[in-house]
C-alpha atoms as one frame of an Amber mdcrd trajectory, in Angstrom:
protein
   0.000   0.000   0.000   2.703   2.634   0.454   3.098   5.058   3.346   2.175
   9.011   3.149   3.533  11.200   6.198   2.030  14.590   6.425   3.997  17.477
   7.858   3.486  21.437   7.942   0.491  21.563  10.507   0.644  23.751  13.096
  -0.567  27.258  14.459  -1.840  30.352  12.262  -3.718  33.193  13.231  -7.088
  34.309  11.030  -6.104  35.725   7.666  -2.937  33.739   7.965  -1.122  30.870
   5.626  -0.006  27.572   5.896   1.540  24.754   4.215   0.810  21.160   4.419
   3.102  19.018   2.617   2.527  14.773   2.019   5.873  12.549   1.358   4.846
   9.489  -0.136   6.594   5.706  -0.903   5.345   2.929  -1.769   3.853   3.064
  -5.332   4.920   4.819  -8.586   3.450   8.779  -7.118   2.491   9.842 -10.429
   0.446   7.005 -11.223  -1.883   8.094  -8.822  -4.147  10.824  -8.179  -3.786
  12.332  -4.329  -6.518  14.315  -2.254  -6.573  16.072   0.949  -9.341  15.459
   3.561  -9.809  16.907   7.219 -12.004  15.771  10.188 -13.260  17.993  12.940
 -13.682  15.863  16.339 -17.685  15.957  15.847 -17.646  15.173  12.323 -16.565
  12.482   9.747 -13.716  12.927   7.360 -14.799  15.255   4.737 -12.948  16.228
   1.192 -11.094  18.968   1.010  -8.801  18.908  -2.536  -7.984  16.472  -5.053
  -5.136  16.263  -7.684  -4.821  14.185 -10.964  -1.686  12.546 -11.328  -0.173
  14.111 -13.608  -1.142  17.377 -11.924  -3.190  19.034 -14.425  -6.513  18.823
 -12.946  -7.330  19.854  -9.399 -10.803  20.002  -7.515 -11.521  22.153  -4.023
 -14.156  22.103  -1.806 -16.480  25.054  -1.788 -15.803  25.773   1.654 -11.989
  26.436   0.633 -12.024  26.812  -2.873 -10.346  30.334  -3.582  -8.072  30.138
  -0.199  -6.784  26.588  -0.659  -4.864  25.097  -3.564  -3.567  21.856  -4.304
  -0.428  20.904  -6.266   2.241  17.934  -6.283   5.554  17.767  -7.339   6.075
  14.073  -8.828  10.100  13.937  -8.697   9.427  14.919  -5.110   6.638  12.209
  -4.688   4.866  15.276  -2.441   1.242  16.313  -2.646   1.036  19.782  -1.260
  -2.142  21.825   0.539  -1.346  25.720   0.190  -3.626  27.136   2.957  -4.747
  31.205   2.611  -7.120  33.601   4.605  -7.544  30.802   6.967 -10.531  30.535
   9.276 -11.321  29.295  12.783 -13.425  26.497  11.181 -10.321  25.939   9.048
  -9.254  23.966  12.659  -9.252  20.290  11.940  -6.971  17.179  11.880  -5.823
  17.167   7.959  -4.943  13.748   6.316  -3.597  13.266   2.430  -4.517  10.165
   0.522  -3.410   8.486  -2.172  -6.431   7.122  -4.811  -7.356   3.219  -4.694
  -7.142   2.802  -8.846  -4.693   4.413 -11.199  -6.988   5.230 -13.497  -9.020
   7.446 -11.779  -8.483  11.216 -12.604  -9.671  12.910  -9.374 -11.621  11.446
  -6.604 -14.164  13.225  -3.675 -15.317  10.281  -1.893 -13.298   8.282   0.948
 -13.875   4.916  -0.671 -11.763   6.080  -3.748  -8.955   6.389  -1.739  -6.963
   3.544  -0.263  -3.668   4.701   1.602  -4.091   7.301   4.360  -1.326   9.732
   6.431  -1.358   9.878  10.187  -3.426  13.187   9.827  -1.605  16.647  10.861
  -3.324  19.089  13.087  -4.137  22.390  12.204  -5.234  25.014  14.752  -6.316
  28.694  13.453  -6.544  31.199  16.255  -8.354  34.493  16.646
């Protein structure tokens, strides 16, 4: 299955950035499309951004889309989650993925995705 390890969560005031990055091993990266997916402690996991594999497509939430953006780097075999004007509900654990099939382009829904990172928090403060 491969391992992803997320790093770059931390502590940001309102109106401030942050950037999540998610090394991966495992399988060939750029076979594979990625996503980006956060849970609040009341809530199930819910999509945040996806990424094909080759990079060219991307999909955001509407609850980020114009403040988050989602890239990769495949010689790096990192997904990245650029994080602007964040929010207090922007607070959540946030966890990349890596899509179950290689032929799927983007992905939204848990069940399309098959390896998951240890999750890394991300507080927003007043």
């Amino acid at each position: 299955q491969g391992q992803l390890v997320e790093s770059g969560g931390g502590v940001a005031q309102a109106g401030g950035s942050l950037k999540l990055s998610c090394k991966a091993s495992g399988r060939t990266f750029s076979d594979y499309c990625m996503g980006w997916f956060r849970q609040y402690p009341w809530k199930e996991r819910e999509f945040v951004a996806t990424v094909s594999p080759k990079g060219g497509v991307t999909l955001e939430a509407d609850s980020v889309k114009g403040r988050f953006t989602i890239s990769r780097d495949n010689a790096e075999e990192t997904v990245f989650l650029h994080m602007n004007n964040l929010q207090l509900d922007d607070t959540a654990v946030y966890y990349c993925a890596r899509c179950r099939d290689s032929g799927t382009v983007i992905a939204r829904q848990e069940w399309q995705y098959s390896s998951w990172g240890q999750g890394t928090q991300v507080t927003v403060s007043s």
